[in-house]
C-alpha positions in Angstrom: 0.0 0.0 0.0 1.3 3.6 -0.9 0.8 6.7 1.6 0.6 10.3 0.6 2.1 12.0 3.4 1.6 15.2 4.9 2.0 17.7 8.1 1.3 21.0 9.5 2.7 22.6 12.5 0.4 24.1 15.5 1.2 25.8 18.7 -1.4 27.3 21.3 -1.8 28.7 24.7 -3.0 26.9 27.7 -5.6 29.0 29.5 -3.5 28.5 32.5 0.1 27.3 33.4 0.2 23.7 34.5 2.9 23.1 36.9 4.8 19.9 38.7 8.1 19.3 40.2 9.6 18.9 37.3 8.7 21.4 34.9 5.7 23.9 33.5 3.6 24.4 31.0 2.1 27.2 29.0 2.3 26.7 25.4 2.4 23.8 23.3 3.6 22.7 19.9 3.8 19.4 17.5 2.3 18.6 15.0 -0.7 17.2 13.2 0.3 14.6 10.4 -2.6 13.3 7.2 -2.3 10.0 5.6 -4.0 9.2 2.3 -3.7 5.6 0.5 -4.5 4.5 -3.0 -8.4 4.0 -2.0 -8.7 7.6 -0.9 -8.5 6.1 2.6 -7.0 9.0 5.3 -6.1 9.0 8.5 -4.8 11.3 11.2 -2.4 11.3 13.7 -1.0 14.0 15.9 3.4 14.7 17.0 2.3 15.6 20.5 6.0 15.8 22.7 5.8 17.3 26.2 9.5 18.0 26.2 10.5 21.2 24.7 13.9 19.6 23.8 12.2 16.8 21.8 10.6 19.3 19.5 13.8 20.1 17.1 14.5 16.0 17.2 10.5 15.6 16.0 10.5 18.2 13.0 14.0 17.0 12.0 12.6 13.3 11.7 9.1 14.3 10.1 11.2 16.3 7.7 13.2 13.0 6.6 9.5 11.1 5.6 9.2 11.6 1.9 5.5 13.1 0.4 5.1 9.5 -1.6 6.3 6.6 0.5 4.7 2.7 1.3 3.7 1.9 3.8 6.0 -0.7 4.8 9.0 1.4 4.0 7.5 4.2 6.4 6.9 1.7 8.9 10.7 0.1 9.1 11.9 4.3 8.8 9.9 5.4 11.9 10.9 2.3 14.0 14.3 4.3 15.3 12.1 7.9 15.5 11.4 9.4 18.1 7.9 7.4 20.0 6.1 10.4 19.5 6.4 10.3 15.4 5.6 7.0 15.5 2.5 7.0 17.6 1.3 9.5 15.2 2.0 7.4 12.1 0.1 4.5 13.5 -2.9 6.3 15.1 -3.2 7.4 11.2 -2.5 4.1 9.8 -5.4 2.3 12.3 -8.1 4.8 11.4 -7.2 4.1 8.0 -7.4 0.6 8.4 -10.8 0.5 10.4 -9.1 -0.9 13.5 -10.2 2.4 15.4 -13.6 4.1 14.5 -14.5 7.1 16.6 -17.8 8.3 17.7 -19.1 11.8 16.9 -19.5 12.2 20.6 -18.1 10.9 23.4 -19.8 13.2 26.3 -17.3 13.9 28.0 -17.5 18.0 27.4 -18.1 18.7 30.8 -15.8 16.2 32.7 -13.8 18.7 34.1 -16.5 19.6 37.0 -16.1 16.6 38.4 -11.7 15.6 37.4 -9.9 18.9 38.5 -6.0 19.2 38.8 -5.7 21.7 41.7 -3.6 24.6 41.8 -0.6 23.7 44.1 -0.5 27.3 45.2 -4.2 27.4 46.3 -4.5 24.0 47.0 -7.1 24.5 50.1 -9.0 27.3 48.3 -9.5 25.3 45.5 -10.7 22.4 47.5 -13.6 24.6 48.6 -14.5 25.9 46.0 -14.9 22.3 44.9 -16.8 21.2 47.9 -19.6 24.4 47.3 -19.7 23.2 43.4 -20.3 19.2 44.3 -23.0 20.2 46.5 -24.7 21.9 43.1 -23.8 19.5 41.0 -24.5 16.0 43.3 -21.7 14.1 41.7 -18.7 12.4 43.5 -15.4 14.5 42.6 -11.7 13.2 41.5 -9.2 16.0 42.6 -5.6 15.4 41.4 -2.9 17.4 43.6 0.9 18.0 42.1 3.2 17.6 45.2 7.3 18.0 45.1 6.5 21.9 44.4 7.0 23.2 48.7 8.8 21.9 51.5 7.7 18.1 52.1 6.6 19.8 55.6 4.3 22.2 54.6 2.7 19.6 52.2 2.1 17.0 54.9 0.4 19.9 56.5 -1.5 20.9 53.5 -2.6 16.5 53.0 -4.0 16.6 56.7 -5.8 19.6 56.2 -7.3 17.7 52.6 -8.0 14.3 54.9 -10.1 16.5 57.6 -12.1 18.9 54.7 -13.0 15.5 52.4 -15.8 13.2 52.0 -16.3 9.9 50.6 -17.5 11.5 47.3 -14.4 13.0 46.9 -11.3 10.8 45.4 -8.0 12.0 45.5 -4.5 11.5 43.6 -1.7 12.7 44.0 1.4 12.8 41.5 5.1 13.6 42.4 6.4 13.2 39.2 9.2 10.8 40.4 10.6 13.8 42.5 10.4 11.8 46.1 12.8 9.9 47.6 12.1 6.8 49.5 11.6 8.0 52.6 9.4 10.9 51.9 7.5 8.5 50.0 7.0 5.8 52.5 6.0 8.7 55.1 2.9 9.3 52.4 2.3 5.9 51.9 1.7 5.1 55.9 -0.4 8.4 56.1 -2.8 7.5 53.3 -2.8 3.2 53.3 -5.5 3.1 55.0 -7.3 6.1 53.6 -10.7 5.5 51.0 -10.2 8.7 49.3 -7.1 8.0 47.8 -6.8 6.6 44.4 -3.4 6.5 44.0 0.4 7.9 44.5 1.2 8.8 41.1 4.9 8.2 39.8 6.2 9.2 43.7 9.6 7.7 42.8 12.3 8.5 40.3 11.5 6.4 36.7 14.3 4.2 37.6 14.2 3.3 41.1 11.3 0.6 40.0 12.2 -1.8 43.4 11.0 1.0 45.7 8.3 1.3 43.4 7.3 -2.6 43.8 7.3 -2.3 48.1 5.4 0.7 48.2 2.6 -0.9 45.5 2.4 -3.3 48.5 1.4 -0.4 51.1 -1.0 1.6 49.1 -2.1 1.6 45.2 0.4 3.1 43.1 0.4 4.2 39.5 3.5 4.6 37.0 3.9 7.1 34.7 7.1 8.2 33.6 8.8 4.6 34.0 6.4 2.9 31.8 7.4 5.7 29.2 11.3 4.8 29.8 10.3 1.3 29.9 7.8 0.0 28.0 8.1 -3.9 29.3 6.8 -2.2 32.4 3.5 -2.4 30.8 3.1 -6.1 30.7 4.8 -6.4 34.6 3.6 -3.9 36.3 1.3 -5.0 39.5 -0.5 -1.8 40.0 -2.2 1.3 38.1 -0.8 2.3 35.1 -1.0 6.3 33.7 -1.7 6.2 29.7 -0.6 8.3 27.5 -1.4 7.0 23.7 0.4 10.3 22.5 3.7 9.3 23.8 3.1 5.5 23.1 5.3 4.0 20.3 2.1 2.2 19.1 -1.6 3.2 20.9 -3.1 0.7 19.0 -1.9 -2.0 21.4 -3.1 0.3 24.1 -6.8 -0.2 22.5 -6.5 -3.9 22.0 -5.9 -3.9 25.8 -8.6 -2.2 26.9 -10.9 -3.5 24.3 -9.8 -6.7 26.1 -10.8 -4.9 29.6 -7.3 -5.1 30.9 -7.8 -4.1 34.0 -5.8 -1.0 36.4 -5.5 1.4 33.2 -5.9 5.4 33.6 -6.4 7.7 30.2 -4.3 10.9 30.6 -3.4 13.8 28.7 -0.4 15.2 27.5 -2.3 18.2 25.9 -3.2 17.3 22.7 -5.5 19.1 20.0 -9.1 17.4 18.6 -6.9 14.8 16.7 -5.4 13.7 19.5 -8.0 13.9 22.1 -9.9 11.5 19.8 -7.9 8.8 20.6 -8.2 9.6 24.7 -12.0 9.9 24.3 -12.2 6.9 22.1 -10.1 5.0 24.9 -11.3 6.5 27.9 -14.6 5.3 26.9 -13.1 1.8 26.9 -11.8 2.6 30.0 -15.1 3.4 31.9 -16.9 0.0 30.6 -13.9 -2.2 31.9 -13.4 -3.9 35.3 -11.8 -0.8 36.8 -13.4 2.0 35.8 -11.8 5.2 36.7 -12.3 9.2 35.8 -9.5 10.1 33.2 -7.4 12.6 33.6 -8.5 14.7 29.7 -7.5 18.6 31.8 -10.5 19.7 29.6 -10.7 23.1 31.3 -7.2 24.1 30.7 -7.3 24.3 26.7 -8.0 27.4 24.8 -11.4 28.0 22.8 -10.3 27.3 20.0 -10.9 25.4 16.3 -8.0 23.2 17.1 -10.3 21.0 20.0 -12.9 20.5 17.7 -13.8 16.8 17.1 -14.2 16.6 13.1 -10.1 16.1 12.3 -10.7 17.2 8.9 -11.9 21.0 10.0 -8.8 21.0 12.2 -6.7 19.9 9.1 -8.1 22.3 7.1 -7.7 25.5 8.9 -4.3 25.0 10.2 
């Protein structure tokens, strides 16, 4: 089968910074990339990285993808790309083939009332104002809190206060980005084991130190993110929850089969993609909610721009970029 191949460039604004331990985010770029086969066939897929410095490595690798190319020659090039690039590719090359067929909508436009990243400078305030908005609304709340950012002390502070304010409608997460070190994490882990609110403790180690990783999963539920990212076996061994992100997956199709399979202990999460993205973490979130562990995903809905580029119907976004 032979591809025509092509890409344009976007950038945009998030409404608000997103910060964690690690780094921040404001703007973000990639990429959205159109396949077309000999039957008039097309597919999307979307260059999302969340690392500025992958950005240069990204448009220097699209750039080496000729216009006309088959498919099984693009598929042996992209194999030593960046995973980005080659999620992209074969998001495009599934919705070609009919493996993935998305809905017109997935409902879940207003999903950010009830899954809301707090701001880790207002963390308390925020909390109240969720606590007046559930009341309105009646439905139980996931709140996900980005710690690492203060002094570990003043965090424990700010958890006990969270423990006290919260009710059983109210689940909570909370994601170090791999910034702890064991024995900040194991303090967390014997406040909260016992705890009904929590979901999880979201990457509290760094990617590597996977054996710290195993004896906390035993205390309290915890979910990988980064490691499974540096290493991808992780995804058949892991014990516990696992964060993903079909964007920064070398193939998301696998992640599809699994959940079409209900694999259980699976979270959807963003990394900020446009409409051509998000329709692959609506499509699987879906999957997600029918399965034997159904869990909010973490889509950030209320952090994105109004904008064309978070529309649903790929070809629009296509065709005014």
């Amino acid at each position: 089968m032979n591809l025509n191949f092509k890409k344009k460039s976007y950038c945009f604004k998030l409404s608000t910074k997103v910060e964690n331990s690690k780094t921040a985010y404001l703007t973000k770029s990639g990429w959205i990339i159109k396949l077309k086969n000999n039957d008039k066939k097309i597919g999307f897929g979307e260059v999302s990285p969340l690392l500025k410095e992958d950005l240069k490595k990204c448009e220097e690798q699209l750039n080496m993808i000729p216009e006309h190319v088959g498919v099984l020659n693009l598929s042996k090039q992209i194999n030593i790309f960046h995973p980005c690039i080659q999620s992209a590719i074969n998001s495009a090359l599934a919705e070609i083939n009919g493996k993935i067929i998305f809905k017109e909508n997935y409902f879940f436009d207003e999903i950010d009332k009830t899954a809301i990243l707090l701001n880790p400078k207002n963390v308390i305030s925020d909390l109240n104002e969720i606590k007046k908005s559930q009341s309105n609304i009646g439905k139980s709340v996931t709140i996900k809190w980005k710690v690492a950012l203060r002094n570990n002390n003043e965090e424990e502070a700010i958890l006990e206060e969270i423990l006290s304010q919260i009710d059983n409608n109210i689940k909570l997460r909370i994601d170090a980005n791999g910034s702890w070190g064991r024995e900040i994490a194991n303090r967390w882990a014997e406040i909260l084991k016992d705890n009904k609110n929590i979901d999880w403790l979201e990457q509290p180690l760094s990617v590597d130190d996977i054996d710290g990783l195993k004896e906390l999963n035993k205390k309290i539920p915890i979910a990988l993110d980064e490691s499974l990212l540096k290493f991808p076996t992780l995804i058949n061994e892991w014990k516990g929850w696992q964060i993903r992100r079909p964007s920064q997956e070398k193939n998301p199709d696998k992640l599809l089969r699994d959940l079409e399979n209900k694999k259980a202990l699976i979270s959807i999460s963003t990394s900020f993609e446009t409409g051509i993205g998000r329709r692959w973490l609506y499509h699987l979130s879906s999957l997600q909610l029918q399965g034997p562990t159904p869990k909010v995903p973490g889509l950030a809905m209320n952090k994105f721009p109004n904008s064309f580029l978070f529309t649903n119907e790929a070809q629009k976004i296509w065709n005014q970029l």
